[in-house]
Gaussian input, Z-matrix of N, CA and C with variables (Angstrom, degrees):
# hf/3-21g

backbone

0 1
 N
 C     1     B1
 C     2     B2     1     A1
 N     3     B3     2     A2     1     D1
 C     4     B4     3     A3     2     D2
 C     5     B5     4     A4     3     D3
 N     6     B6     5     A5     4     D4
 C     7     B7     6     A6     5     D5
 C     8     B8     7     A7     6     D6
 N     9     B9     8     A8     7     D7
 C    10    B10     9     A9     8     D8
 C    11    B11    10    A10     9     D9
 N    12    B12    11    A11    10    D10
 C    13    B13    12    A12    11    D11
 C    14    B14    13    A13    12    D12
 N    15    B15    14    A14    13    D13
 C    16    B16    15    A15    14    D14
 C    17    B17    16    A16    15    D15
 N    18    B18    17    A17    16    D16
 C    19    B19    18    A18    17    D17
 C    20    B20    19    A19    18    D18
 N    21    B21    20    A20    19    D19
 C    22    B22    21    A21    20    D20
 C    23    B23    22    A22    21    D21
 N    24    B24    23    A23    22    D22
 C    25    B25    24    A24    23    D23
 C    26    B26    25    A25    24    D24
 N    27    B27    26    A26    25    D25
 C    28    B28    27    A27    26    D26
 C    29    B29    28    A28    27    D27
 N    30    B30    29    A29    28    D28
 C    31    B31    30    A30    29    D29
 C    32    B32    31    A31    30    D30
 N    33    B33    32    A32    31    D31
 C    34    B34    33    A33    32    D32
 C    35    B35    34    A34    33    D33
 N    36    B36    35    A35    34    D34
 C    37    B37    36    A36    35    D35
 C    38    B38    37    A37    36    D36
 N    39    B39    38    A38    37    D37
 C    40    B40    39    A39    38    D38
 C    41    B41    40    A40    39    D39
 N    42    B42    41    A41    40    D40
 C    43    B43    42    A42    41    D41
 C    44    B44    43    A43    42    D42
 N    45    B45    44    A44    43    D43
 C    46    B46    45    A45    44    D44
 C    47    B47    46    A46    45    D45
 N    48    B48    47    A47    46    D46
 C    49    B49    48    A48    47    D47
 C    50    B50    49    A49    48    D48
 N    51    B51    50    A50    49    D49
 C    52    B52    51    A51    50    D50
 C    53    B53    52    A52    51    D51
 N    54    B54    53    A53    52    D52
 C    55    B55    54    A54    53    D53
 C    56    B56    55    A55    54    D54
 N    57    B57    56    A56    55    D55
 C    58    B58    57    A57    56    D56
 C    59    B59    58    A58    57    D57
 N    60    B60    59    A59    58    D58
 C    61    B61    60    A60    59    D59
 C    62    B62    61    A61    60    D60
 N    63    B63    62    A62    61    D61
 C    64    B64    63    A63    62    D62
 C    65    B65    64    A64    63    D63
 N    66    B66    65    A65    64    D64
 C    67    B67    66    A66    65    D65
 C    68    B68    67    A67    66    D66
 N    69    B69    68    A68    67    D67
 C    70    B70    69    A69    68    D68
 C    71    B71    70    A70    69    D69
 N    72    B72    71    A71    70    D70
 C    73    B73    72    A72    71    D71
 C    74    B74    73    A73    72    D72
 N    75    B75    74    A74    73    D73
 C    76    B76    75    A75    74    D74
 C    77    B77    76    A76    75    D75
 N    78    B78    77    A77    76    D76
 C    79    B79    78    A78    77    D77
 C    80    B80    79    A79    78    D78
 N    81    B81    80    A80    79    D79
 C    82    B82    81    A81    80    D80
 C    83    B83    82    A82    81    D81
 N    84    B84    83    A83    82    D82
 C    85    B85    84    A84    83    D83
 C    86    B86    85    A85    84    D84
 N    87    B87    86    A86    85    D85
 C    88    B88    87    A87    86    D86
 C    89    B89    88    A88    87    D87
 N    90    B90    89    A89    88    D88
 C    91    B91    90    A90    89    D89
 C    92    B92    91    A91    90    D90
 N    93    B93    92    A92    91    D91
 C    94    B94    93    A93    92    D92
 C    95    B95    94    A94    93    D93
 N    96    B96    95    A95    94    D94
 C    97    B97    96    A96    95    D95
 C    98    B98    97    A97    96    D96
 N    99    B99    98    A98    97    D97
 C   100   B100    99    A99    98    D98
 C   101   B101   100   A100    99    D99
 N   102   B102   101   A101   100   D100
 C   103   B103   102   A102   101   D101
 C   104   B104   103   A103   102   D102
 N   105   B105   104   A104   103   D103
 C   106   B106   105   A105   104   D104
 C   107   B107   106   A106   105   D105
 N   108   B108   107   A107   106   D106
 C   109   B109   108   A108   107   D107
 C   110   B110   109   A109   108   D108
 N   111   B111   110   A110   109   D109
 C   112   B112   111   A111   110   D110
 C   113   B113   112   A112   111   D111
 N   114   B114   113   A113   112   D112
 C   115   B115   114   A114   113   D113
 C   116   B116   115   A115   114   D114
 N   117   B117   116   A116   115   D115
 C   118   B118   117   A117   116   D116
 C   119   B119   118   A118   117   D117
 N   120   B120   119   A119   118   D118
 C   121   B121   120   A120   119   D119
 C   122   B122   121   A121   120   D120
 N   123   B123   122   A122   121   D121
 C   124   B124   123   A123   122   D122
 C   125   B125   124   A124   123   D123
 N   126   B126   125   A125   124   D124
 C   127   B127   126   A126   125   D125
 C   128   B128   127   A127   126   D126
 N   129   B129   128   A128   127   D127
 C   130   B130   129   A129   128   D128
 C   131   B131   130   A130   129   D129
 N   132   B132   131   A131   130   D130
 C   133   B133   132   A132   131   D131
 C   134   B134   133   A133   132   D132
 N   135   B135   134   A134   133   D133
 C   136   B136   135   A135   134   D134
 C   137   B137   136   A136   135   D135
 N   138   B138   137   A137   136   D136
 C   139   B139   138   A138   137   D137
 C   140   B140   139   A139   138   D138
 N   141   B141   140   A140   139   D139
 C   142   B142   141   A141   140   D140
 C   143   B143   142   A142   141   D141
 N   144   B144   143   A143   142   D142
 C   145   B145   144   A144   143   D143
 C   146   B146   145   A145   144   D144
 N   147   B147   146   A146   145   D145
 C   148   B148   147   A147   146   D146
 C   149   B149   148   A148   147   D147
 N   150   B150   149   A149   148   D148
 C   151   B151   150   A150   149   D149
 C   152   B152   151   A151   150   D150
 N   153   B153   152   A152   151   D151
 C   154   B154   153   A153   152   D152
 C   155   B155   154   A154   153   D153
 N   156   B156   155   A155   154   D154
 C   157   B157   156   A156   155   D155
 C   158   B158   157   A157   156   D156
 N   159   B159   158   A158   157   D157
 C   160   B160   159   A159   158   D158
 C   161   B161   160   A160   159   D159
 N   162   B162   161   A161   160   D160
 C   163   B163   162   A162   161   D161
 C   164   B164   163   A163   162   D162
 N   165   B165   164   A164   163   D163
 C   166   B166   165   A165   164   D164
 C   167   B167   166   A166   165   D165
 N   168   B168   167   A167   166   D166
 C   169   B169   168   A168   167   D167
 C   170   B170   169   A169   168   D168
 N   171   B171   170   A170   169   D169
 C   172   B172   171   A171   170   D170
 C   173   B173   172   A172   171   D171
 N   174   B174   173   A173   172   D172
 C   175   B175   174   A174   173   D173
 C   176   B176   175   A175   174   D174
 N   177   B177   176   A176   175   D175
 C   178   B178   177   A177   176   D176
 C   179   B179   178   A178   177   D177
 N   180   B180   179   A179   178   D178
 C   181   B181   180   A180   179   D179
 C   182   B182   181   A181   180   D180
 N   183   B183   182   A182   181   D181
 C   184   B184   183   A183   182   D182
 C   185   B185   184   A184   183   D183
 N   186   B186   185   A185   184   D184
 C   187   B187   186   A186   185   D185
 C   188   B188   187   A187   186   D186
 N   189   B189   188   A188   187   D187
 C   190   B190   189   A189   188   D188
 C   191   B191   190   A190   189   D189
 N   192   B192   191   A191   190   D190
 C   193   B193   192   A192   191   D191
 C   194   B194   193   A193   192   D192
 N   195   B195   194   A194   193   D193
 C   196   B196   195   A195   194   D194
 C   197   B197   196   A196   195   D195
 N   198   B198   197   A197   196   D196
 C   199   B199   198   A198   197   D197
 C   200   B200   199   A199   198   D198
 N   201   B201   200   A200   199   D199
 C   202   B202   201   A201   200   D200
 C   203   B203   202   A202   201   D201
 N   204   B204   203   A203   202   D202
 C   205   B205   204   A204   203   D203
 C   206   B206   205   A205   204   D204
 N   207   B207   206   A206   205   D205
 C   208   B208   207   A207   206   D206
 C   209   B209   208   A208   207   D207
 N   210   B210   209   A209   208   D208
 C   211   B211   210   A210   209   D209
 C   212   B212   211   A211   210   D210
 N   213   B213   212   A212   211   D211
 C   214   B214   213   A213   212   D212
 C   215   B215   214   A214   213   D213
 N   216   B216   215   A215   214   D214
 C   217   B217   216   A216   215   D215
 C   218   B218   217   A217   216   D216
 N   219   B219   218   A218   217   D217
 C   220   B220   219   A219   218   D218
 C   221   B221   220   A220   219   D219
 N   222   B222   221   A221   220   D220
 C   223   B223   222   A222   221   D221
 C   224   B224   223   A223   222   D222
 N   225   B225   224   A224   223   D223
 C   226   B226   225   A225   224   D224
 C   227   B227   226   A226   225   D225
 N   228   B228   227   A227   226   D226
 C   229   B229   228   A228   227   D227
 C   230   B230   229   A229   228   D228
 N   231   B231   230   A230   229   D229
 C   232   B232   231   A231   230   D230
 C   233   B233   232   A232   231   D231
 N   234   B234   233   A233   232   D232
 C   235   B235   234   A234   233   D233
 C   236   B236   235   A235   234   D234
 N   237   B237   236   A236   235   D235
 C   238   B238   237   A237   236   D236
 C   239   B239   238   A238   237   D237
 N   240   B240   239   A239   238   D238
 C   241   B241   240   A240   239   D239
 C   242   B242   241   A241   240   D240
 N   243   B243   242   A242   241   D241
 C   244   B244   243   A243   242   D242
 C   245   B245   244   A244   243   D243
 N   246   B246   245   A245   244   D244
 C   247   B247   246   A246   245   D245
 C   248   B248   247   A247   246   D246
 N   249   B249   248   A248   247   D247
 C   250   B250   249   A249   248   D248
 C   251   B251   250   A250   249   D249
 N   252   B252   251   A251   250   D250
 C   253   B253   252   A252   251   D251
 C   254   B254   253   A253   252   D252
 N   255   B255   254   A254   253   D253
 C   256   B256   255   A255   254   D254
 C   257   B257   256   A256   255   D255
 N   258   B258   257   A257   256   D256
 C   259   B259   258   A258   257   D257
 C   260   B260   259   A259   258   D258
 N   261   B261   260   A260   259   D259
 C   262   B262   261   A261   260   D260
 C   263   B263   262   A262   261   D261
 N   264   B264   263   A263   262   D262
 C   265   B265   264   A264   263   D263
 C   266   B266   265   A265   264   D264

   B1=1.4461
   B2=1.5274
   B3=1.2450
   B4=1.2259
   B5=1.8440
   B6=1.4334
   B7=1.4109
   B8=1.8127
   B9=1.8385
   B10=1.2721
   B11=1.9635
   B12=1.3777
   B13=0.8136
   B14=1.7219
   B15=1.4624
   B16=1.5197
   B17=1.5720
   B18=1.1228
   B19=1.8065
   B20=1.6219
   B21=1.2913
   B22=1.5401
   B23=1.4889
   B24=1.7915
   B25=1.5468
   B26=1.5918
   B27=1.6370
   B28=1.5970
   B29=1.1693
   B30=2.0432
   B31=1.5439
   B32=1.4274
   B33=1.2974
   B34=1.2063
   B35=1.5515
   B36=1.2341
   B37=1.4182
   B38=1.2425
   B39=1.2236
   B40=1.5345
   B41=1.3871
   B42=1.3423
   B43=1.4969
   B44=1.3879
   B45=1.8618
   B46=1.0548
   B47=1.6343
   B48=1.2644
   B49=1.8035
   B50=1.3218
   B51=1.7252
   B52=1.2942
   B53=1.8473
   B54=1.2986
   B55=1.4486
   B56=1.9404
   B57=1.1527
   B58=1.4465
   B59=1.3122
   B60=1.4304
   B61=1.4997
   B62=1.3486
   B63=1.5431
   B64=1.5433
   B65=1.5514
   B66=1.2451
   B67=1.9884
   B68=1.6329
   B69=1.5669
   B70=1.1500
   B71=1.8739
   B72=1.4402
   B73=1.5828
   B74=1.5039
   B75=1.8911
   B76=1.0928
   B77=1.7105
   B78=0.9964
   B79=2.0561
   B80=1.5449
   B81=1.0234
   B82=1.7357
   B83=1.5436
   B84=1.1572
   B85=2.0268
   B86=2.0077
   B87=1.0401
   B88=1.5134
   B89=1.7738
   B90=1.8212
   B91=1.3175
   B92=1.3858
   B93=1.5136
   B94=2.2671
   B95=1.7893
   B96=1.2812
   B97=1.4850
   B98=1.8349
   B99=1.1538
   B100=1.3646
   B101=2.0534
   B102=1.3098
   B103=1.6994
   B104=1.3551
   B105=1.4970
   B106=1.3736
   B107=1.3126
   B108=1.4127
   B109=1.1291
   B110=1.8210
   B111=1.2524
   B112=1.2960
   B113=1.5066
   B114=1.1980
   B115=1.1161
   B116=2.0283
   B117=1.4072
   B118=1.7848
   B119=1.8111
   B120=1.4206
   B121=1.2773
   B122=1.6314
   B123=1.1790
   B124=1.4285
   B125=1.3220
   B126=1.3281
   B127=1.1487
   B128=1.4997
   B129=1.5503
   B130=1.4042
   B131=1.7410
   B132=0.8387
   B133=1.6931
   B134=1.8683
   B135=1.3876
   B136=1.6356
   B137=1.4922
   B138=1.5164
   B139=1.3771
   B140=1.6291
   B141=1.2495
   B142=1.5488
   B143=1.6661
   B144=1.5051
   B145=0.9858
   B146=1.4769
   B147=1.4273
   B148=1.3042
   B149=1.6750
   B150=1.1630
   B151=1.5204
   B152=1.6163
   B153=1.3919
   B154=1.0730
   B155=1.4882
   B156=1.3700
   B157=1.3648
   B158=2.0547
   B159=1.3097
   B160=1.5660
   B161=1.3156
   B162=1.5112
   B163=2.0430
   B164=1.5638
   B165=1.8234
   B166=0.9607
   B167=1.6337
   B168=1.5158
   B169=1.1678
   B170=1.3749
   B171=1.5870
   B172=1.6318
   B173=1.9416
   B174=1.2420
   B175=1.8713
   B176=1.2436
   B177=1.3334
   B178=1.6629
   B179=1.5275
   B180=1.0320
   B181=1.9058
   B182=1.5090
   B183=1.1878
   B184=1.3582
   B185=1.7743
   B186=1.0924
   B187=1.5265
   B188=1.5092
   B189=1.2479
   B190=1.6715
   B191=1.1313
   B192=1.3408
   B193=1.5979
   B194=1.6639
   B195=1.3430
   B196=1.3525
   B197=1.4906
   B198=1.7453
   B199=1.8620
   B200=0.9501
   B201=2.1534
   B202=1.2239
   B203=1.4358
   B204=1.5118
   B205=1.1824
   B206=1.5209
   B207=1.6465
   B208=1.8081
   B209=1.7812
   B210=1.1099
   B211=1.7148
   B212=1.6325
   B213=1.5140
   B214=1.1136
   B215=1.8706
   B216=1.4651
   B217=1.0886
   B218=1.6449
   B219=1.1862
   B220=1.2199
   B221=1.6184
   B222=1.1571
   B223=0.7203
   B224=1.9831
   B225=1.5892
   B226=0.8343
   B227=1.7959
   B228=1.1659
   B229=1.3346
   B230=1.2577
   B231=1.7683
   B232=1.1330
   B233=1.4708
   B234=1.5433
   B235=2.0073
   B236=1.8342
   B237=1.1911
   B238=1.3212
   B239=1.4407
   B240=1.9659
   B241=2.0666
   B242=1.3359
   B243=1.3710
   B244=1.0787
   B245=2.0731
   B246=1.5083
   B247=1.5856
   B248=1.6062
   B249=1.4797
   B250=1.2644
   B251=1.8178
   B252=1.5380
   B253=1.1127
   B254=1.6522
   B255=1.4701
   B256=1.6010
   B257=1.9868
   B258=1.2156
   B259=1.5077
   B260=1.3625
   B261=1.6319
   B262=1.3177
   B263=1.8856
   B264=0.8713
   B265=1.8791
   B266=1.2360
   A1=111.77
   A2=112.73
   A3=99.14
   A4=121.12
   A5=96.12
   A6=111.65
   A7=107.37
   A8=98.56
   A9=98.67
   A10=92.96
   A11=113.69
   A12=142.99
   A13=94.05
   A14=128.69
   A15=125.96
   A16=109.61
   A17=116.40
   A18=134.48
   A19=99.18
   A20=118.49
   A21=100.82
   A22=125.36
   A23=96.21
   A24=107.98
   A25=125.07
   A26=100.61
   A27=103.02
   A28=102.09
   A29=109.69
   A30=103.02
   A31=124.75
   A32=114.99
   A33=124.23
   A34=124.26
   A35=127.79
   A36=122.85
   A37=127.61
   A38=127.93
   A39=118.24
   A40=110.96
   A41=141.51
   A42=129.94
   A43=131.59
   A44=117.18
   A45=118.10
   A46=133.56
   A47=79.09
   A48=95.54
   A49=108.21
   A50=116.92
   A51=102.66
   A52=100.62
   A53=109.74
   A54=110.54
   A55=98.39
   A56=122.86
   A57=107.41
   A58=109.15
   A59=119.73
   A60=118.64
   A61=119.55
   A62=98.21
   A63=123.55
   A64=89.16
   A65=133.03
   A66=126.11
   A67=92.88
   A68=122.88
   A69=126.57
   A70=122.58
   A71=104.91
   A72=116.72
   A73=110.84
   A74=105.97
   A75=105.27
   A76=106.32
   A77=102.49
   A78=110.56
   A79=85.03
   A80=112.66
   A81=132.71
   A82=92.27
   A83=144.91
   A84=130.02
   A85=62.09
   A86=165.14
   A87=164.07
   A88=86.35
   A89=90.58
   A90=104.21
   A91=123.61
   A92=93.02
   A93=90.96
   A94=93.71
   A95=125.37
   A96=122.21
   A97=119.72
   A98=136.97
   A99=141.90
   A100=88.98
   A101=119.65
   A102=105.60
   A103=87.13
   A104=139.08
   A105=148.76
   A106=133.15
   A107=98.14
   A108=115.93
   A109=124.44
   A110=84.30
   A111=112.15
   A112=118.22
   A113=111.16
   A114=91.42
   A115=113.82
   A116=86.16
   A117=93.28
   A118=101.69
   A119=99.54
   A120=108.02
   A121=103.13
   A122=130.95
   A123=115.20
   A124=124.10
   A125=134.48
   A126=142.30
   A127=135.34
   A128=101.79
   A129=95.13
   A130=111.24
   A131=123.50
   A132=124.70
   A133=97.79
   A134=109.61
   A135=109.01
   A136=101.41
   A137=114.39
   A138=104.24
   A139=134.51
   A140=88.65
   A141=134.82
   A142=110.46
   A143=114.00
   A144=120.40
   A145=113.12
   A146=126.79
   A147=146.62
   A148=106.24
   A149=115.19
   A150=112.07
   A151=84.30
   A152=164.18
   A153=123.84
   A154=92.82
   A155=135.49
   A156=133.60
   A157=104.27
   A158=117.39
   A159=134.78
   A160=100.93
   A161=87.63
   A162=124.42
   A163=97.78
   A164=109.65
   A165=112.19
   A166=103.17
   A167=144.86
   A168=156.64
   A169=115.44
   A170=100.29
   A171=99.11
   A172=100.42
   A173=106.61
   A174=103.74
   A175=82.43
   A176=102.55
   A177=129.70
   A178=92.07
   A179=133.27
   A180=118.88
   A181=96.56
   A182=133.84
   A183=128.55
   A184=102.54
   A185=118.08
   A186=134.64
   A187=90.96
   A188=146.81
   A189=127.99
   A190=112.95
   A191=133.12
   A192=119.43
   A193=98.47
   A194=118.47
   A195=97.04
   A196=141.62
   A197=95.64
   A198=116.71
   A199=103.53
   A200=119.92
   A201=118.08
   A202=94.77
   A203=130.40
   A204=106.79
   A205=112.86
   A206=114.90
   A207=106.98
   A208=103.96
   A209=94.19
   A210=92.49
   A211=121.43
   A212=113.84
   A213=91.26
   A214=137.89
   A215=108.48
   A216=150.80
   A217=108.69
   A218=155.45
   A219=160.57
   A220=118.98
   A221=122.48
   A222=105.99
   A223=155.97
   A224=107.32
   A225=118.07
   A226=143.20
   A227=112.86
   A228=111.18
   A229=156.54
   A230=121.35
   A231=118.58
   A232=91.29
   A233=99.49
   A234=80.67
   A235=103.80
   A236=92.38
   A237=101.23
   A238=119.64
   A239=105.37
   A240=94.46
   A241=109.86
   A242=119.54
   A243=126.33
   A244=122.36
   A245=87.05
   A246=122.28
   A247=109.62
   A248=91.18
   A249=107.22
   A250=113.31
   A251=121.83
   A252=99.84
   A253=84.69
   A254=128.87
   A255=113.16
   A256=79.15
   A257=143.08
   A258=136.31
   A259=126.38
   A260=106.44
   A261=135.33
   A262=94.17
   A263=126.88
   A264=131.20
   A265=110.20
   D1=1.45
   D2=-165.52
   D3=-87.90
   D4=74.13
   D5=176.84
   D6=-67.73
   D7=163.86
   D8=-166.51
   D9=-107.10
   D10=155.71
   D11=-177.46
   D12=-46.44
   D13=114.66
   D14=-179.50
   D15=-61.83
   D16=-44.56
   D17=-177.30
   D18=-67.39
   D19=-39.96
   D20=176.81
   D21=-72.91
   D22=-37.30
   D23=175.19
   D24=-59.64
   D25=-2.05
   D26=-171.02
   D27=-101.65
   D28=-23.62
   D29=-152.36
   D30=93.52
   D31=-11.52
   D32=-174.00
   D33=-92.99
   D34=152.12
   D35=161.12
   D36=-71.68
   D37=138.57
   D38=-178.65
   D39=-73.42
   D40=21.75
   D41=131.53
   D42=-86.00
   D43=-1.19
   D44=174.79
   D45=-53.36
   D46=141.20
   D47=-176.26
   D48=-53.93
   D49=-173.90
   D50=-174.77
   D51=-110.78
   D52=0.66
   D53=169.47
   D54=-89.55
   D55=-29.46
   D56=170.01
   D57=-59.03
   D58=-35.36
   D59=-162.40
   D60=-67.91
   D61=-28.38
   D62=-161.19
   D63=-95.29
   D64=-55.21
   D65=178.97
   D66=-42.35
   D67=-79.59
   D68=-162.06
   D69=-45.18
   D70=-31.82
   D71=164.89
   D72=-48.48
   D73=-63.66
   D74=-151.31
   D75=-75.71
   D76=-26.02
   D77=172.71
   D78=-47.87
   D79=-83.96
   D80=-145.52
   D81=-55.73
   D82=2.66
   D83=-153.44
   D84=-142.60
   D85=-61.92
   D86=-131.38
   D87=-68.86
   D88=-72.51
   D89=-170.07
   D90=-50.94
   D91=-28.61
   D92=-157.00
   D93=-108.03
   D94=4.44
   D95=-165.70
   D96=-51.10
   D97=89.46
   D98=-163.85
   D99=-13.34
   D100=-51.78
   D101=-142.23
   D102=-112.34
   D103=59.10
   D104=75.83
   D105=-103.66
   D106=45.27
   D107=157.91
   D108=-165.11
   D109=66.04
   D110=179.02
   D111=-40.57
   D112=-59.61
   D113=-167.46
   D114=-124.16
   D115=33.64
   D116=155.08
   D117=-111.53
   D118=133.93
   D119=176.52
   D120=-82.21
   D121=-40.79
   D122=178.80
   D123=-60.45
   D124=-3.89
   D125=142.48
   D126=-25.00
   D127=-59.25
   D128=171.80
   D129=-83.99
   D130=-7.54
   D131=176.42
   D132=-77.31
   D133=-31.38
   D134=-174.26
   D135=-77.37
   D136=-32.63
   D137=-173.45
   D138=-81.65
   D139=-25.39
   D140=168.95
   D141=-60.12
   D142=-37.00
   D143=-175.23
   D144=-93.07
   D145=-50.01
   D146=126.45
   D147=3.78
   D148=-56.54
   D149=-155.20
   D150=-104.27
   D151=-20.83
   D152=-176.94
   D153=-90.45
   D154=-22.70
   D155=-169.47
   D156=-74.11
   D157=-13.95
   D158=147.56
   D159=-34.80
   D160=-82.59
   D161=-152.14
   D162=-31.76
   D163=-63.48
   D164=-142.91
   D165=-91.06
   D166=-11.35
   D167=159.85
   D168=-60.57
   D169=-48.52
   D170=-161.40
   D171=-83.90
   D172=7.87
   D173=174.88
   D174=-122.44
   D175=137.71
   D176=-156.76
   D177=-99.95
   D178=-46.74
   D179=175.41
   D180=-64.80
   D181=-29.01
   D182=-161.69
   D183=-79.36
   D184=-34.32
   D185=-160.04
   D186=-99.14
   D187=-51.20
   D188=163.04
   D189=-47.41
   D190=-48.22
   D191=-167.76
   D192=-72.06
   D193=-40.48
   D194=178.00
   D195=-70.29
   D196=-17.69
   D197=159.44
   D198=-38.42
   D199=-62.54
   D200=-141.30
   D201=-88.69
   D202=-41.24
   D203=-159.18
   D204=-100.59
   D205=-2.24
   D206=160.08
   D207=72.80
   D208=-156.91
   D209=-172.41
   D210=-60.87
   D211=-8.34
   D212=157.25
   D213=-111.70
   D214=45.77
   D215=166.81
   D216=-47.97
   D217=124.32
   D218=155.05
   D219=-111.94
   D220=101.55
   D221=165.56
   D222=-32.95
   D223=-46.92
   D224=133.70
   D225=-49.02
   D226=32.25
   D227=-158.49
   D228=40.92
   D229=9.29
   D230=-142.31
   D231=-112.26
   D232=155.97
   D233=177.05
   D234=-86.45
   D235=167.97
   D236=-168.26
   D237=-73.13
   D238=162.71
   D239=-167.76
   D240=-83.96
   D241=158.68
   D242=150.85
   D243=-3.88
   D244=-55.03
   D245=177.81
   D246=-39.08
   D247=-58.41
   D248=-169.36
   D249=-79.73
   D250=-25.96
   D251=-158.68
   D252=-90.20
   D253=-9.85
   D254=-152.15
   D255=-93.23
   D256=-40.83
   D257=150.22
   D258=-7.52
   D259=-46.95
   D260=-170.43
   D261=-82.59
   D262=-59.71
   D263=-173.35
   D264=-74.87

């Protein structure tokens, strides 16, 4: 479970607007894009990561549930495993 903080991965503050959210994406997806950057493989895992930490900020029902519920947030909706909450304690 150990996902990274979406607001840190952007750079952003957690009061940012959604045009801050959207400047700071598009820098960060410029910089980390797999096909200028050929030949670092952590690239596409940065960009990849970058873009669901987008997805889920820049949709405003999507970005409250993750305020409220913090690391145990899933994107996919599911509540979280067992796995994850005894990780969490």
């Amino acid at each position: 479970m150990s996902r990274r903080d979406y607001y840190e991965i952007l750079g952003v503050s957690r009061d940012a607007t959604p045009d801050e959210l959207k400047k700071a994406f598009r820098g960060l997806a410029l910089r980390f894009h797999p096909d200028r950057n050929p030949d670092d493989p952590d690239a596409e895992l940065r960009f990849r990561e970058i873009a669901e930490a987008y997805g889920v900020l820049s949709d405003a029902e999507q970005r409250l549930r993750y305020d409220r519920l913090g690391p145990f947030f899933r994107p996919d909706g599911r509540p979280p495993t067992p796995e994850d909450v005894s990780e969490m304690l």
